[in-house]
C-alpha positions in Angstrom: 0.0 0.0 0.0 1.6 3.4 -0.8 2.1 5.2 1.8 -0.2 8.3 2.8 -0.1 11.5 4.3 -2.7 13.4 6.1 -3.1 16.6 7.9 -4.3 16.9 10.9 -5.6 20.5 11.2 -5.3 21.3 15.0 -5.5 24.5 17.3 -2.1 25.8 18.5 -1.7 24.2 22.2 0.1 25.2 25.6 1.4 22.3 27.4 2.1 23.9 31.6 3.8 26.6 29.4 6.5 24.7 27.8 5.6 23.3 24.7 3.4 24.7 21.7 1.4 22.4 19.6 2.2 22.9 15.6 -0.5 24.4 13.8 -0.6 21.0 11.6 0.3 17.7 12.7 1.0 15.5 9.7 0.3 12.1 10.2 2.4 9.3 7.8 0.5 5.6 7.3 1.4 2.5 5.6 1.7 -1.3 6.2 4.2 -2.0 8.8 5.5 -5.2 6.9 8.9 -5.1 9.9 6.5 -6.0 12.8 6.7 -9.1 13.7 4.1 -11.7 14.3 2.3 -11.5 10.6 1.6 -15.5 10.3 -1.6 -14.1 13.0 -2.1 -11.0 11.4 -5.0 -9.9 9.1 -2.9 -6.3 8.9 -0.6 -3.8 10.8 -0.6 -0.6 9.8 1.4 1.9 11.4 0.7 5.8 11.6 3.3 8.2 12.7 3.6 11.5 13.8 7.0 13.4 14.7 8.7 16.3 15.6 12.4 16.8 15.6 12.9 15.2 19.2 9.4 13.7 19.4 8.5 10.5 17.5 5.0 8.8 17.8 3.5 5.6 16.4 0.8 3.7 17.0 -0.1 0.9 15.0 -3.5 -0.9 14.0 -3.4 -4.4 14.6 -6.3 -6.9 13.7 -5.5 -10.2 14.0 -7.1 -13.4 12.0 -8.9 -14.2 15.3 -10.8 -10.8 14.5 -9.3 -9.2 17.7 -8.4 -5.8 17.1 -5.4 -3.9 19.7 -3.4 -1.1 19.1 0.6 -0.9 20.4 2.7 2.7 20.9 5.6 3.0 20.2 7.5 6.3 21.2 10.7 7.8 21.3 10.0 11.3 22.7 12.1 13.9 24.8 8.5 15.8 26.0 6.6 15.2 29.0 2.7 13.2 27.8 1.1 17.1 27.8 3.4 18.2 25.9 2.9 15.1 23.3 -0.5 14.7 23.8 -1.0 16.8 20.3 0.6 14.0 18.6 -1.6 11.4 19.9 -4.6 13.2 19.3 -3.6 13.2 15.6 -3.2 10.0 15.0 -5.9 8.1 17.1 -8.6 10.9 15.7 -7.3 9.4 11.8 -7.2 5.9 13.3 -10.8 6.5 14.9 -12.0 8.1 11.6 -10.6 4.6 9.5 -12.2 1.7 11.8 -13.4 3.9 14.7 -11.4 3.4 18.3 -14.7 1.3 20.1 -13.7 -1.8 17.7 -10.0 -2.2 19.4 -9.8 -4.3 22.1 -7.0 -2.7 24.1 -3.9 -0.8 24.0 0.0 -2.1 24.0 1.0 0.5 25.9 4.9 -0.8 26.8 6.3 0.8 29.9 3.9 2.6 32.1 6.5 5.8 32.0 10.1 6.9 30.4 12.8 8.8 31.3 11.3 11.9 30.4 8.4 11.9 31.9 8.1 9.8 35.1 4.9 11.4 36.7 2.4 8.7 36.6 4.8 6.3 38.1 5.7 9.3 41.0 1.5 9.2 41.4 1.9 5.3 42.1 5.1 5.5 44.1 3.1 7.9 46.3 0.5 5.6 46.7 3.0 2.8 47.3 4.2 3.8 50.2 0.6 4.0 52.5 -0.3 -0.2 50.4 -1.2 -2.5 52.9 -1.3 -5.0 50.6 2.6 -3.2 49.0 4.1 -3.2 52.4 2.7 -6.9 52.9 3.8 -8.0 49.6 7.8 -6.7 50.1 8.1 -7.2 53.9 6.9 -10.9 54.0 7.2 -12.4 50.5 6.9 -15.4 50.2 4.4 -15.5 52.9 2.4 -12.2 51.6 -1.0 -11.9 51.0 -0.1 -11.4 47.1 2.7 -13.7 45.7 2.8 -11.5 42.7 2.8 -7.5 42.7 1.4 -7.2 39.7 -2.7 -7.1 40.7 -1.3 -4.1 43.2 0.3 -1.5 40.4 -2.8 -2.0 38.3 -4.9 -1.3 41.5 -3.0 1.6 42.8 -2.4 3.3 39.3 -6.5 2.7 38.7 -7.7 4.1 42.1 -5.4 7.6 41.5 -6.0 7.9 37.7 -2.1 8.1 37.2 -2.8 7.6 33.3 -6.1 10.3 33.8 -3.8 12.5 30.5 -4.2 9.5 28.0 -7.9 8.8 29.5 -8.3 12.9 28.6 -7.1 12.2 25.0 -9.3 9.2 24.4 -12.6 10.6 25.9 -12.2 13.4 23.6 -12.5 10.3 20.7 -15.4 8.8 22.0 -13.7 5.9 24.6 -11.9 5.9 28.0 -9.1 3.3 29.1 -8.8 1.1 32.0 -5.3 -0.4 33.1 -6.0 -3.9 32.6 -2.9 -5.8 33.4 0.7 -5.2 34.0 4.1 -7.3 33.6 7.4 -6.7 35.5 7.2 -4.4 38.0 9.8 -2.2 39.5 10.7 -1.7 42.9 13.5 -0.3 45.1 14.3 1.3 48.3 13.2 4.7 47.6 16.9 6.4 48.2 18.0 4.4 45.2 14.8 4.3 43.3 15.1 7.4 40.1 12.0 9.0 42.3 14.4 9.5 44.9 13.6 13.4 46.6 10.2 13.6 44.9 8.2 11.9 47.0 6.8 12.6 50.7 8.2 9.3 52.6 7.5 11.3 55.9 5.3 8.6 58.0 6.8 5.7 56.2 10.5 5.5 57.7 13.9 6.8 56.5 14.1 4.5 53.1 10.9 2.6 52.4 10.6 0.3 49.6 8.6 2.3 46.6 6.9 0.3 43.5 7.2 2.8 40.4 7.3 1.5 37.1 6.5 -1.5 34.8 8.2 -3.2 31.8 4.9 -3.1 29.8 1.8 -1.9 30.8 -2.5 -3.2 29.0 -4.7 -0.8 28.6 -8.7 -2.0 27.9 -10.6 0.1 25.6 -14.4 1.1 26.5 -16.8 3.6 25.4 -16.5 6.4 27.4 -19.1 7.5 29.8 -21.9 10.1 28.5 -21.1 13.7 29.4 -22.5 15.4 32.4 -25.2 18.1 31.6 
């Protein structure tokens, strides 16, 4: 399939004062024939939108089963405000080719990156006052959870940690639920990279902190109706 190029026509954006949204975001698609796993695939097709230090990509996946995800891919210096412009573009032209309610979920990879670790400082936070967090690293094997998966995707849902990419989607027509996590990070908090931005006071001179995950499940739902 050649490969085509749409514009995006958007309003100029403030993100907290740093970043201004282009004008036009122009949005790239075509078959991505280098993703692996094709023998299950019905297609893959990848849309990209980039700035100079900013590249996003989201790809459509339907699989022969008839499921339908989508997976991100980003490489991107900007905190998620000041990318959300990007997003927007490219799920509004994925929503307008097969609309967002037929996906199934989201591939999300890890929950946050380098340059933006925010969300994970919002479940650190709530890390620290887990009963079923403390349980899990003071008495492992013995905890009430062998696994600390179930308690990132609890703590991240109860404080809306992703509540930016929700925004995004809601604006599409859908909302997003963390659905399941895999590999969780956790350290004493003096050696954790959250170290100095969290309030520990209450919780002892270095307390164990869960911050981050290798790759993170979001499932797709239509979003509530709108408040009068």
């Amino acid at each position: 399939m050649a490969i085509r190029y749409f514009a995006v026509l958007l309003g100029v954006a403030l993100s907290a004062g740093v970043f201004a949204a282009p004008a036009e975001v122009v949005v790239r698609q075509y078959v991505d024939k280098d993703s692996g796993g094709w023998a299950y695939k019905r297609s893959d097709e990848a849309f990209v939108a980039a700035l100079p230090d900013c590249h996003i990509q989201w790809n459509a996946v339907h699989n022969k089963t008839g499921e339908r995800y989508l997976q991100l891919t980003r490489r991107c210096a900007r905190d998620f405000a000041a990318q959300s412009a990007l997003h927007r573009a490219v799920l509004r032209k994925i929503d307008q080719a097969w609309g967002l309610k037929s996906f199934g979920y989201i591939v999300w990879g890890a929950f946050c990156d380098e340059a933006d670790m925010r969300w994970c400082q919002t479940v650190a936070q709530a890390s620290l006052a887990s009963d079923d967090f403390i349980d899990y690293w003071r008495n492992y094997p013995k905890s009430r959870f062998k696994n600390p998966n179930p308690i990132f995707v609890q703590l991240a849902n109860d404080t809306r940690a992703y509540a930016e990419l929700a925004s995004v989607l809601e604006g599409l027509g859908v909302t997003v639920r963390l659905m399941n996590v895999e590999k969780v990070f956790s350290e004493r908090y003096l050696a954790s990279p959250l170290a100095g931005q969290l309030d520990i006071s209450g919780h002892g001179k270095n307390p164990r902190v869960m911050y981050n995950v290798g790759m993170a499940f979001f499932v797709i739902s239509e979003a509530p109706p709108a408040d009068d």
